[in-house]
LOLO-231030 format. One record per residue (C-alpha): z, y, x; residue number from 1; residue in one letter. Coordinates in Angstrom, 1 decimal, padded with zeros to 4 digits. Each point is the difference from the previous one (the first is absolute). Example, Ala and Ser with C-alpha at 12.3 -4.5 7.8 and 13.67 -1.06 7.14 Angstrom:
REM LOLO-231030
<pt zz="007.8" yy="-004.5" xx="012.3" bamar="1" lofi="a"/>
<pt zz="-000.7" yy="003.4" xx="001.4" bamar="2" lofi="s"/>
REM end
This chain:
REM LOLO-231030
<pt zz="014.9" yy="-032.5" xx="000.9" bamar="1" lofi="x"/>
<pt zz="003.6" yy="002.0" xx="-000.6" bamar="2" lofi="x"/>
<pt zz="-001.9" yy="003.3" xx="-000.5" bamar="3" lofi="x"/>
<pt zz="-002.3" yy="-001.9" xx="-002.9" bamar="4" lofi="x"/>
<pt zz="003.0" yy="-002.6" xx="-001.5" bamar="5" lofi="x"/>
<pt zz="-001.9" yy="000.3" xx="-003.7" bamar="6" lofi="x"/>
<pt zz="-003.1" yy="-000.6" xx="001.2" bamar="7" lofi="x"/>
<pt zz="000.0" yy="-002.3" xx="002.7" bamar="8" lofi="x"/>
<pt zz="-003.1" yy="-002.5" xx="-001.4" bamar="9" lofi="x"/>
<pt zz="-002.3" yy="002.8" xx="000.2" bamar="10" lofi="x"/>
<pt zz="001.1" yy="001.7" xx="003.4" bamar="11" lofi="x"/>
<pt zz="-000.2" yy="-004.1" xx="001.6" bamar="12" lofi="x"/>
<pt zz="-004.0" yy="000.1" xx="-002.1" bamar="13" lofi="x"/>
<pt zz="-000.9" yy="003.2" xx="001.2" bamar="14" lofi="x"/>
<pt zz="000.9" yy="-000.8" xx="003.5" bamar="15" lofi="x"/>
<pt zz="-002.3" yy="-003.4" xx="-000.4" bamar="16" lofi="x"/>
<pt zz="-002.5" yy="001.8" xx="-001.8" bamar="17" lofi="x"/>
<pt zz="-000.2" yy="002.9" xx="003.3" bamar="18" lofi="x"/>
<pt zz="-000.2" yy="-003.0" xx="002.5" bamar="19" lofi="x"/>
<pt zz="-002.8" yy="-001.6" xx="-001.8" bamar="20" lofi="x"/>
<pt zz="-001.8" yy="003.2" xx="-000.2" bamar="21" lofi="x"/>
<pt zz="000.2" yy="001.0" xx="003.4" bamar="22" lofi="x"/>
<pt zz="-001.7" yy="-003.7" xx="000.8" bamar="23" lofi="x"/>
<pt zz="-002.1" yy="000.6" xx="-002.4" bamar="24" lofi="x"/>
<pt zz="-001.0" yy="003.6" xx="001.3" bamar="25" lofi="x"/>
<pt zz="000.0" yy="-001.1" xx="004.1" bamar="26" lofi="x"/>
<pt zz="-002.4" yy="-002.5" xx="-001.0" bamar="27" lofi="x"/>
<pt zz="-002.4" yy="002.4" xx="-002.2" bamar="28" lofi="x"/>
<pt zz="000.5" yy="002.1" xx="003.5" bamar="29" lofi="x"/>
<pt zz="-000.7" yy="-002.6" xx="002.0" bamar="30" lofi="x"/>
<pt zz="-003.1" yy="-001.3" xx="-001.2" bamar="31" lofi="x"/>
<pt zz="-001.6" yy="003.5" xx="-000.2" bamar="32" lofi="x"/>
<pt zz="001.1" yy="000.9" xx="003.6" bamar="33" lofi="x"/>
<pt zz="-001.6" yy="-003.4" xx="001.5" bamar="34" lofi="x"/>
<pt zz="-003.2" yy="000.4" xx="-002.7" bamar="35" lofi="x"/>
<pt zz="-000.7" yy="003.8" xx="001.4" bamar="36" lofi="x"/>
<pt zz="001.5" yy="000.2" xx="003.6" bamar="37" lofi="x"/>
<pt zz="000.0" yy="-003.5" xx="000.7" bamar="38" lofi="x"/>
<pt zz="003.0" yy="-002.6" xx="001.3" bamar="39" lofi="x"/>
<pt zz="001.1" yy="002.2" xx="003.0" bamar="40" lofi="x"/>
<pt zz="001.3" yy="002.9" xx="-002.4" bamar="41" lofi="x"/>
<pt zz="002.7" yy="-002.5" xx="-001.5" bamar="42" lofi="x"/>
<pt zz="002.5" yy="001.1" xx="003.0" bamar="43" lofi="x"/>
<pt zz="-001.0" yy="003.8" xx="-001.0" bamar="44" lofi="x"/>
<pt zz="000.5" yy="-000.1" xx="-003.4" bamar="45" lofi="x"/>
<pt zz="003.3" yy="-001.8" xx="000.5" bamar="46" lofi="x"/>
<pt zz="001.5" yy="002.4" xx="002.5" bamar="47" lofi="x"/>
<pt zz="-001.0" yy="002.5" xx="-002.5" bamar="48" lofi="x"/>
<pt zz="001.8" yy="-001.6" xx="-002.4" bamar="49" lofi="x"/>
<pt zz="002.9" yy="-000.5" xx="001.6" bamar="50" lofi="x"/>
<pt zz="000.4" yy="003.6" xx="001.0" bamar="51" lofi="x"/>
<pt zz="-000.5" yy="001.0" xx="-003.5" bamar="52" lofi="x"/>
<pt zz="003.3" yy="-002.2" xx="-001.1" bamar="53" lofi="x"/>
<pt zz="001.7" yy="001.4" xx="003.4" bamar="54" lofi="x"/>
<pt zz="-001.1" yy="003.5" xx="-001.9" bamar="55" lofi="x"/>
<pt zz="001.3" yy="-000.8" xx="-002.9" bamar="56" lofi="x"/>
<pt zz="003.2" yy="-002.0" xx="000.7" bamar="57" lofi="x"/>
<pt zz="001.2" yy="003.6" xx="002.1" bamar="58" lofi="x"/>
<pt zz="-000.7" yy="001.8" xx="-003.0" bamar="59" lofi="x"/>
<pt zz="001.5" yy="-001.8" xx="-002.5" bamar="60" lofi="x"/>
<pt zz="003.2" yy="-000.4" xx="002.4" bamar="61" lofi="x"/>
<pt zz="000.5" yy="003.6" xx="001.0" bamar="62" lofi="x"/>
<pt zz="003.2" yy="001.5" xx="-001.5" bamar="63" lofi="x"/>
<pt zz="-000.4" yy="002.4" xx="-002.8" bamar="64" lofi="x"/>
<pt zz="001.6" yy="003.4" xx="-000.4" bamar="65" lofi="x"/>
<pt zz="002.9" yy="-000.1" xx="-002.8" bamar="66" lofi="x"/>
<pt zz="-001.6" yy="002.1" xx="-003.1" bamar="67" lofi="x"/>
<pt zz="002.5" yy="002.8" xx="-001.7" bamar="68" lofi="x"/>
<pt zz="001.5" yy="-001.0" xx="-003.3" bamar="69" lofi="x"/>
REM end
């Protein structure tokens, strides 16, 4: 919340609204994994998204060269 001191209502709303979503969007995935593949792909589909996040985390966390002014 320091880096977004004018605008903290909407950073704490968009946080809510992004946890929401991905609820929303895990069930959506959920439901069409168990209506094609069936109950057992659950644990696939999970471990799949689980690395994706692991993926995604390393990326986003990885130090970025300093650009030239």
């Amino acid at each position: 919340m320091k880096a977004g001191s004018s605008a903290q209502a909407l950073a704490a709303s968009m946080n809510i609204s992004a946890a929401n979503a991905g609820t929303g969007l895990g069930a959506i995935a959920g439901g069409a994994a168990i209506a094609q593949l069936g109950l057992p792909s659950l644990s696939y589909l999970a471990a799949g998204i689980a690395v994706l996040a692991i993926v995604l985390a390393l990326a986003m966390a990885r130090p970025r060269p300093a650009t030239a002014r």
